[in-house]
N, C-alpha and C positions, 0 to 999 in steps of 0.2 A: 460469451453467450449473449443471445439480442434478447431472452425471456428469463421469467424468473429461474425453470428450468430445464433439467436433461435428463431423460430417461432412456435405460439401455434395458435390456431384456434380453436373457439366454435360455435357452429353453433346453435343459439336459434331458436324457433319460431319466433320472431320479426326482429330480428338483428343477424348478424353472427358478434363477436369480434376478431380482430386480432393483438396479443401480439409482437412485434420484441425486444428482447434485443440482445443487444451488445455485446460483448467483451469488452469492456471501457468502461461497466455499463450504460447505457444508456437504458432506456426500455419506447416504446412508444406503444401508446394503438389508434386502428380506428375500424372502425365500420361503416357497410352496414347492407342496409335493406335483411334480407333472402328469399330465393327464395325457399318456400317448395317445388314447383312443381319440378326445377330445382337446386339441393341442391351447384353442382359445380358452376352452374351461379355466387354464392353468395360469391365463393372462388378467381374467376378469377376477379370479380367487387372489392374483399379486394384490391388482390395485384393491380391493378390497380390506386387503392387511395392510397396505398402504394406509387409508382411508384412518384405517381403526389405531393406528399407533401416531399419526401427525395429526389429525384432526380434517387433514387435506379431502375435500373428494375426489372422485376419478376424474370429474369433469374439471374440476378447479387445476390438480395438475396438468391435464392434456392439454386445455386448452393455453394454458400459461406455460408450455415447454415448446423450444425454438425446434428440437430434435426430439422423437420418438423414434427409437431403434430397434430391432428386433434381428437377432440370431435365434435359428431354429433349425430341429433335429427331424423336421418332417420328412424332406428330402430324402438325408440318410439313414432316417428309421425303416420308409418305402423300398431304397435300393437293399437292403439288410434282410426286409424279411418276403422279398419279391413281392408287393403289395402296391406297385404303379400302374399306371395307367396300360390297357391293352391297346399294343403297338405294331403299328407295318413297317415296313423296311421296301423302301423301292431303292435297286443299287442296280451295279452294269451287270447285265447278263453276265454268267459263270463269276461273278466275284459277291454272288448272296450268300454266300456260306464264309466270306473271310470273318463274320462274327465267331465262329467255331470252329474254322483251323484256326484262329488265335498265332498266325505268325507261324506254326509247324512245332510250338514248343510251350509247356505249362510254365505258370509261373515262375521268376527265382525261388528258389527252396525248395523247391517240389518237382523240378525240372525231369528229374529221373528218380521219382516218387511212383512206383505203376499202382500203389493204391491210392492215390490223390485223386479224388471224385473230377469229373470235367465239372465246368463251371454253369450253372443255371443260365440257359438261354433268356435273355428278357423280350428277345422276338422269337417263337419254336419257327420250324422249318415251314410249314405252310402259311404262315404271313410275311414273309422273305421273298419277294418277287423279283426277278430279274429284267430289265429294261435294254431292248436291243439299242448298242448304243456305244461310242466310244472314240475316246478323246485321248491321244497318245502323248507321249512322253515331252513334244514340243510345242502341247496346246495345241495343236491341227484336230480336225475329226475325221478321225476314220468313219466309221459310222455314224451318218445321223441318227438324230433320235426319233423313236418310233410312237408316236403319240398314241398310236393304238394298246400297246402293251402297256401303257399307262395306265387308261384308261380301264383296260382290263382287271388291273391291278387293283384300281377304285373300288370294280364293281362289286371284286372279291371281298378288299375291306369292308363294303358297307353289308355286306351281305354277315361280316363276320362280326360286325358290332365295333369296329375300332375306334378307339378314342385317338389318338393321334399316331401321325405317319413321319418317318424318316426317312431324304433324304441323300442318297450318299455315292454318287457315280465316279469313276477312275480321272484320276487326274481334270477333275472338275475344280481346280483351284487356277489351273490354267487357262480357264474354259467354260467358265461358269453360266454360260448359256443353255443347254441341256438343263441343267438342275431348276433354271429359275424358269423353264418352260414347264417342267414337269410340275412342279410348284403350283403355276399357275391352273396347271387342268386340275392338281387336288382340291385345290380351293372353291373351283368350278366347282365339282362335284362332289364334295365334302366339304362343305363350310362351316361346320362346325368343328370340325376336325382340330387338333393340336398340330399344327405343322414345324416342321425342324430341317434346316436346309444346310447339311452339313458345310458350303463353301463360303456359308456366311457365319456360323458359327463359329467354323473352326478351319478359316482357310491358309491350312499349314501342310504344306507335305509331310506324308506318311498316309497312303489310302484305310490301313486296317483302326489307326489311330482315331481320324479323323469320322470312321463310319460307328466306332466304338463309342464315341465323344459324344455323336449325333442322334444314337440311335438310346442312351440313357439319357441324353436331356432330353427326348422324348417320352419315353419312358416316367421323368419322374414331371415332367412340365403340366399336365392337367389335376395334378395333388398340388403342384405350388400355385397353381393357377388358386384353385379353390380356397388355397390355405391364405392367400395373400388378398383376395378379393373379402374375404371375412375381415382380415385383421385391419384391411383401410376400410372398410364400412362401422366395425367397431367402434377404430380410433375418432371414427367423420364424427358418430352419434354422440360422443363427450365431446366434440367442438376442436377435436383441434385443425388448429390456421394451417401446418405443413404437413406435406402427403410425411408415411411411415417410410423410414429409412431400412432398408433388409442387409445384415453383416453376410459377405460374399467370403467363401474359400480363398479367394487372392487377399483377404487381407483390407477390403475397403465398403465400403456402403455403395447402396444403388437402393433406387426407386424399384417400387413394387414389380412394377411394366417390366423391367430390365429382370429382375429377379423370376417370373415366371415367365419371361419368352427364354432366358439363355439362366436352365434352373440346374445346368449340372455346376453353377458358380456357386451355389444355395448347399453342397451337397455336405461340407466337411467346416459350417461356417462359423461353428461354436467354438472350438478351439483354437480357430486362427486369428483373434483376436488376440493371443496370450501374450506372444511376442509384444506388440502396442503397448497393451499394459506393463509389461514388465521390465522395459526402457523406461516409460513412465515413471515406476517405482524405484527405479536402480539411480535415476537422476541423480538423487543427491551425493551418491557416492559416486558418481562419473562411472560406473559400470558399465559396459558394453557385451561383456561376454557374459550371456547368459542360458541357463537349460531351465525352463520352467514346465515344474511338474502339475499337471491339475488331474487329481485323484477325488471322482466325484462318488456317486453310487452306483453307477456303471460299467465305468472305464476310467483307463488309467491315462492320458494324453502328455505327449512331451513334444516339445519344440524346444528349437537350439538356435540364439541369436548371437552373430561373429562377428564382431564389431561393429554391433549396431544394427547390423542387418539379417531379417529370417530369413534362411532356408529358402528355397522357393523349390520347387518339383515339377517337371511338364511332363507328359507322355510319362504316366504311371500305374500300374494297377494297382485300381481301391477298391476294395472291398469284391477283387477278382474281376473288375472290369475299366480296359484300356481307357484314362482319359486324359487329354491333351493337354487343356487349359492350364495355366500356371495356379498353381496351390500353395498355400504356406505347407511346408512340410511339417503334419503331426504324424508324431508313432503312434498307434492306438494298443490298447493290451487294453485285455477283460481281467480288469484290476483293480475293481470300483470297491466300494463299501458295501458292495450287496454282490459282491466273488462269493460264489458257493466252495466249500471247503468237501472232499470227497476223499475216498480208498480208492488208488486204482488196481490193476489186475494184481501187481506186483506186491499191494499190500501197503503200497507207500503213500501218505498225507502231499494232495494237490488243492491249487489252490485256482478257481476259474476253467477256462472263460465265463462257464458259465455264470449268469447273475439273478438274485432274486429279484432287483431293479425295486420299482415303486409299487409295484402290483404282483406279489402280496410284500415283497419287502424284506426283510432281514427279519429272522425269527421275534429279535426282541422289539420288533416294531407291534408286534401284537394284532396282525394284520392276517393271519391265518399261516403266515410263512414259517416252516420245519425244518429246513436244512440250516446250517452253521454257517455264516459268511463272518467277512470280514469285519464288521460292524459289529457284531457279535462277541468275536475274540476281542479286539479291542476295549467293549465293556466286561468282559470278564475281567482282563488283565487291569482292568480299572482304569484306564487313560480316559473312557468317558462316563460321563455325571451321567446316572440313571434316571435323572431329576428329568433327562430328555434334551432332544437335541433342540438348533433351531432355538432359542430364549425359552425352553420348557413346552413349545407347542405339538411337539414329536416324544412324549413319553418315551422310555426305554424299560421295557421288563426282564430283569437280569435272571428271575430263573427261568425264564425261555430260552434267554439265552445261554445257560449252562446247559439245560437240557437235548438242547439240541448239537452241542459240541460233547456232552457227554454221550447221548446216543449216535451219533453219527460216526464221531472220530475217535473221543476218549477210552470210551468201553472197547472196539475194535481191537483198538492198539492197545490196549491194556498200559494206560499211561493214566495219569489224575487230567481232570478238566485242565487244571491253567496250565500243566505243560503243553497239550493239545493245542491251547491259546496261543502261547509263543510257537508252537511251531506255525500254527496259521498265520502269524504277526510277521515270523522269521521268511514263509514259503514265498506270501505274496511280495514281501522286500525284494526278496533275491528275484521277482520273476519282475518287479520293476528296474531292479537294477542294469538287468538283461538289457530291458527296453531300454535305460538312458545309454547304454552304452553303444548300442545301432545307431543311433543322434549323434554320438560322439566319437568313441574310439574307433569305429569301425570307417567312420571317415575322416580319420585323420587328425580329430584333435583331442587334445590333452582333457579331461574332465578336473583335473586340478588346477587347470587354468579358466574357470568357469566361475560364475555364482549360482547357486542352487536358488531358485525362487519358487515357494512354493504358492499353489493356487489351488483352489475346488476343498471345500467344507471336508474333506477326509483326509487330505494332503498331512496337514500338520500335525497327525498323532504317529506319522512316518517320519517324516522330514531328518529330523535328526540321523535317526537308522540309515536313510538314503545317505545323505554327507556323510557319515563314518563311513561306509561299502563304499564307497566312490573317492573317497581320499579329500571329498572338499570341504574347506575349511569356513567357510561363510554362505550363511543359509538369510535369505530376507523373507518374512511375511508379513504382510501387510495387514491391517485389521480388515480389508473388503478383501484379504485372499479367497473366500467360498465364492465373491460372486466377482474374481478377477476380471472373466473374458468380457462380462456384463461390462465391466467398468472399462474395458479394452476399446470397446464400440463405442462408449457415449465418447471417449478421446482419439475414436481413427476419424479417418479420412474419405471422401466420396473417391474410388479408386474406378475403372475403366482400365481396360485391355485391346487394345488395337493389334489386329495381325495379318500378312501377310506371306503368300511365294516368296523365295526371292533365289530360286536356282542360280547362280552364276557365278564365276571363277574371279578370286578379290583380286583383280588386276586391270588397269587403261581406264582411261577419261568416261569411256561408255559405263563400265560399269559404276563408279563411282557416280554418274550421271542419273543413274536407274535407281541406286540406293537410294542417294538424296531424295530424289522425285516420289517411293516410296515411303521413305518417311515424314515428309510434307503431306502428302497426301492422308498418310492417318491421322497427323499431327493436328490438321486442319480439320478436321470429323470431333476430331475429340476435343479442341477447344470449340468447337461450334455446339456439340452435346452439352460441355459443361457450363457454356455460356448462357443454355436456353434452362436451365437447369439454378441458374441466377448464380453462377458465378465469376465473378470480374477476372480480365487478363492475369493481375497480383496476383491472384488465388489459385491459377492452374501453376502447374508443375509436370515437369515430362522426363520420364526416363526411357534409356531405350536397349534391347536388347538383340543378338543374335545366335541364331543356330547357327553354329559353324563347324568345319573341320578340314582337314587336310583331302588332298585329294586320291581316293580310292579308298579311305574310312568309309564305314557303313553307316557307325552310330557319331552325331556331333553333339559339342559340348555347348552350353550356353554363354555368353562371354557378356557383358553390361559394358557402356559407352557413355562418352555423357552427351548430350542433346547438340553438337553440333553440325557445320556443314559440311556436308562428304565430299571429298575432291580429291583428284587424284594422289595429292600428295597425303591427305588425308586416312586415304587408305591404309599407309604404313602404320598409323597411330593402333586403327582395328587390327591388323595382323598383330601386332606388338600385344595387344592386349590377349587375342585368341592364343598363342605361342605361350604366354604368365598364366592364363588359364589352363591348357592344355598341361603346363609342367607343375601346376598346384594339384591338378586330380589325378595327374597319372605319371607323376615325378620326369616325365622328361618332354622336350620337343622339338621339334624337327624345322626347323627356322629358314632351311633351305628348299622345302617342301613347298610344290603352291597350295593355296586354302582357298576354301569355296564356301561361300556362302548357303544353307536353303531357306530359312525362315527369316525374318524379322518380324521386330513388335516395339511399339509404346505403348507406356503406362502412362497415363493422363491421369493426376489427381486434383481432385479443387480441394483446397486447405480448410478448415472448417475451426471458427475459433474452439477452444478447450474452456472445461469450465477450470476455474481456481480450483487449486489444490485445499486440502482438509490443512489445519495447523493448533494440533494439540498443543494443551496447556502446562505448562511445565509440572511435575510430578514431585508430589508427597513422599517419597521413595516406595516401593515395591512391598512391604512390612503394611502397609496400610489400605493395599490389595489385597489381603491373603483374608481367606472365607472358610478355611478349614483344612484336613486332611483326609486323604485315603490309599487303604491299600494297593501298591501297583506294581508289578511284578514287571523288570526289569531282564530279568537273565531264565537260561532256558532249564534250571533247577525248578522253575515254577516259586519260588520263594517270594512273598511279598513283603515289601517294605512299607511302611508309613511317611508318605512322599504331600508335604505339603500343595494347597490347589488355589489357583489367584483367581479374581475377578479381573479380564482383561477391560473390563470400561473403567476399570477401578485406577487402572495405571495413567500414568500421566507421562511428558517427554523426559526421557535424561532417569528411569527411571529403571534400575537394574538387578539381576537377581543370579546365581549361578544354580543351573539345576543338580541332581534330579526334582524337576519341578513339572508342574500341568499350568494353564492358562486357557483360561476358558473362558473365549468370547463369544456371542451369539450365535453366528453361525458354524465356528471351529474351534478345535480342542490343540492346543500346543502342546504337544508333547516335549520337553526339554530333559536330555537324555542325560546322565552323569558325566560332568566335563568340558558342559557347556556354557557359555555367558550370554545373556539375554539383556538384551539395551533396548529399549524404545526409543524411535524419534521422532521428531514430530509430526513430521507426516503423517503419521502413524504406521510404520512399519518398524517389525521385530528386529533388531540386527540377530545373529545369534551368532557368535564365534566358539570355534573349539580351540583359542587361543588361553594364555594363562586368565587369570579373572582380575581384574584392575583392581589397583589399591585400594585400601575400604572394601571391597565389597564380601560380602559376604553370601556361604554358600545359603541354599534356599532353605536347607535345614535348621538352618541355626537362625540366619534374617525372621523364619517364623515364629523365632525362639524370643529373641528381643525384644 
């Protein structure tokens, strides 16, 4: 770190979390309720708790922090509840409607669903205009382009109040002259306008992908515009020396500028930090395989890291609309702490999507909120202190909360409140379970070969529950698990995406000759971005990937390379690699088959130093944490036990306890289910095993006894 310190900011549905580490290793974790209407409200309210618990002011940390970070759910709050920017679409005559044939087929899952709704157009059919024009399959133009239809096109947008337009014409990746002329009369004629020029955003074959890609970062780029021109004006007025860094979907940081011209990177950018941190955390155990769950009061997010490396997803649909760009892969499930719990037709106890989120909240928030969520059951069944979440600043009112699980579910069903409890406690488990299992078993890997790492302030009164349903035997949390992703950002990296065509069959000197020259060509952009960006040679890093497949495949698989010279003889190393990928996702491959390249891409990172880790001080033992008891029901008789409850700042390293136990630190409640062993290390993260319990130690009942 070059300043005293680092701040990260993730801004949830529920909760906005705020990371400040040190320079002297110190890293502390706070947390406000988020203000979706007013997304900055929620930033000035952090530093202001800030303020009041270190003695720091806003302007004393800004101006003294090397990094000011910010993940945010503006983006995908906009695409969620159609609430972007109003958008044109200029594409090739007869292909303005490939938004809404969608390919000829709905989603996976729903494919042959005939009541599955079509999907909310984000351009409707009258600002979808078609441009005589067209660029075939070898780059040639058939058709020129017709300046006039452009222009007509303008006239209609301004007539129609449009805030930004999209770009997106046929085989315009080969051809990128039509688009950046049409480009050019928009700007003529709307300069104010948002513009988005699909062959520079997203210049990858697949026309429907690439106009789906174009026409949502339109869509959400004059909300990130706005949201991003606040947050560097904010951050300027407390003095700080470095523009604000924004956490991107792939997994890396970028400057403001980059964040609201290319904003469908902004869209998914809170959870993909998780993976970063959760490598971070697993360090000391040499961990690599990890599925980390962050369970906030919204949702439920999992990501799956395979030795070390996340997931990545291109050409996907989120949130029902195609987008290209590489994404860390999260599952999302509406499985927050504010899941509404309901009857459905059949009479039977469900749990979600629905959420009471932050506004009005979980009944026992005392916020005007009725219906029973998950936060709710969990204080009934006692897992959390009424005293209030968050260090006491989020009271909990627990006969709101029986009431509302009594009126909603218990009376219905004619069952007592805390069974209704456990079955909500029981419903949303198994519908997380679900989720880790899409992430894991369903492509192919073992979840007993995993670490379970949990993250997000609601996570840990699950945690345990999850590893038992899932077979795994080692759960880590961390004491800044509620504000993980937060802490994910101040420890990632400035990331960039470079991409290009690259049609052509992996064989002879020419092609090998064209690869090269294309990945020089981006390689050279991207150390030249990162350079002016003020980072040195040492500090970039370049990875590279390819679309590829066999020849007469439709759909190709993604294959990673490492940054070398392409040459003919080189070529074999790529096929070799495409062929071990090709037999990893679809068990077999065809080695006598030619392969064909269509995309390529670098990833360009500049390194960013890290601040020092936290290093607790050795522990008192566990017996000199412990601040009381309370009743907490366990099993689905509704039966409560008298289950002792720790002070988690109270713990110290090397200090152990076996449950049924609670641990309750600031912002998260540990649930430690019967059967567990619970170690702290220094770092400060929980180990917990379902392993026997080490000699001495004693279960948590009896340690409160001594």
């Amino acid at each position: 770190m070059r300043s005293k310190y680092r701040l990260g900011i993730d801004a949830g549905g529920t909760f906005t979390d705020f990371i400040l580490a040190s320079a002297e290793g110190q890293v502390q974790i706070f947390k406000v309720l988020s203000t979706p209407t007013e997304p900055t409200k929620a930033i000035q309210n952090g530093l202001a708790l800030i303020a009041e618990e270190t003695g720091l002011s806003a302007k004393e940390i800004v101006s003294n922090s090397d990094l000011c970070i910010n993940g945010t759910t503006v983006g995908l709050n906009a695409l969620i509840t159609h609430t972007g920017a109003k958008t044109g679409l200029i594409a090739t005559e007869g292909h303005q409607d490939s938004l809404e044939i969608r390919l000829g087929h709905k989603e996976d899952g729903y494919r042959y669903d005939p009541d599955y709704p079509p999907a909310t157009m984000l351009v409707p059919r009258h600002l979808r205009k078609g441009i005589r024009e067209r660029v075939i399959s070898d780059g040639s133009v058939r058709t020129p382009l017709n300046e006039d239809d452009v222009r007509a096109a303008c006239d209609y947008f301004i007539a129609e109040d449009v805030e930004s337009v999209a770009i997106s014409f046929v085989w315009s990746v080969l051809h990128p002259e039509h688009e950046r002329r049409a480009a050019e009369i928009v700007r003529e004629m709307m300069p104010n306008v948002r513009l988005t020029v699909g062959s520079e955003l997203y210049p990858q074959v697949r026309e429907y992908t690439r106009t789906s890609t174009a026409v949502v970062n339109a869509y959400l780029a004059p909300i990130l515009q706005r949201y991003v021109e606040a947050i560097d004006a904010y951050f300027r007025e407390l003095g700080s020396k470095n523009p604000v860094r924004y956490f991107q979907s792939n997994g890396g940081l970028a400057l403001g500028k980059v964040v609201s011209d290319q904003s469908v990177y902004a869209i998914n950018s809170g959870p993909a930090s998780a993976p970063q941190a959760a490598l971070d955390v697993a360090k000391p155990w040499d961990e690599k395989n990890i599925i980390t769950c962050d369970m906030g009061g919204t949702s439920f997010d999992i990501t799956l890291t395979k030795d070390g490396k996340a997931n990545i997803n291109k050409n996907i649909d989120f949130l029902r609309y195609r987008i290209g760009i590489p994404m860390i892969q999260v599952e999302t499930l509406g499985a927050g702490g504010g899941s509404i719990g309901w009857i459905d037709e059949m009479g039977l106890m469900q749990m979600g999507p629905q959420s009471a989120g932050s506004e009005p909240g979980p009944a026992c928030y005392g916020q005007g909120g009725e219906r029973p969520t998950t936060t709710d059951a969990n204080l009934v069944l006692g897992y959390l202190n009424a005293d209030g979440l968050v260090g006491g600043r989020l009271p909990l009112d627990l006969d709101k909360a029986r009431k509302a699980i009594k009126t909603h579910l218990a009376d219905p069903l004619g069952i007592s409140v805390e069974k209704a409890a456990h079955g909500m406690f029981t419903i949303v488990n198994n519908n997380m379970v679900n989720a880790i299992r899409r992430v894991s078993v369903e492509r192919g890997y073992d979840p007993r070969d995993f670490v379970l790492m949990g993250a997000g302030g609601a996570t840990g009164a699950h945690i345990t529950a999850l590893a038992r349903e899932m077979g795994i035997s080692k759960v880590l949390v961390n004491k800044l698990a509620s504000g993980l992703c937060a802490y994910g950002q101040i420890i990632s990296d400035v990331k960039y995406n470079y991409m290009a065509p690259a049609p052509l069959r992996l064989q002879g000197a020419e092609a090998a000759k064209t690869l090269d020259a294309l990945f020089n060509d981006l390689e050279t952009k991207g150390r030249d971005d990162l350079s002016g960006d003020g980072f040195t040679e040492s500090d970039i890093t370049i990875s590279r990937t390819l679309d590829m497949r066999y020849v007469g495949q439709v759909h190709e698989c993604t294959v990673e390379i490492d940054p070398f010279e392409v040459t003919e003889d080189s070529l074999e190393t790529i096929k070799a690699a495409f062929h071990a990928r090709h037999r990893e996702l679809y068990t077999y491959d065809e080695p006598h088959n030619q392969v064909e390249v269509v995309n390529v891409e670098s990833t360009i990172t500049g390194l960013v130093d890290k601040p020092p880790h936290m290093k607790l001080a050795r522990g008192k033992g566990a017996a000199s944490a412990l601040k009381g008891h309370r009743d907490m029901v366990f099993n689905a008789d509704g039966i409560a036990q008298n289950t002792p409850v720790y002070d988690g700042s109270a713990f110290g390293a090397g200090d152990v306890l076996h449950g049924p136990a609670v641990i309750e630190e600031v912002t998260t409640t540990i649930v430690v289910e019967p059967g567990w062993t619970v170690t702290l290390h220094e770092t400060g993260t929980y180990v917990l095993t379902a392993d026997a319990p080490e000699a001495g130690a004693l279960p948590a009942k009896e340690l409160a006894e001594a």
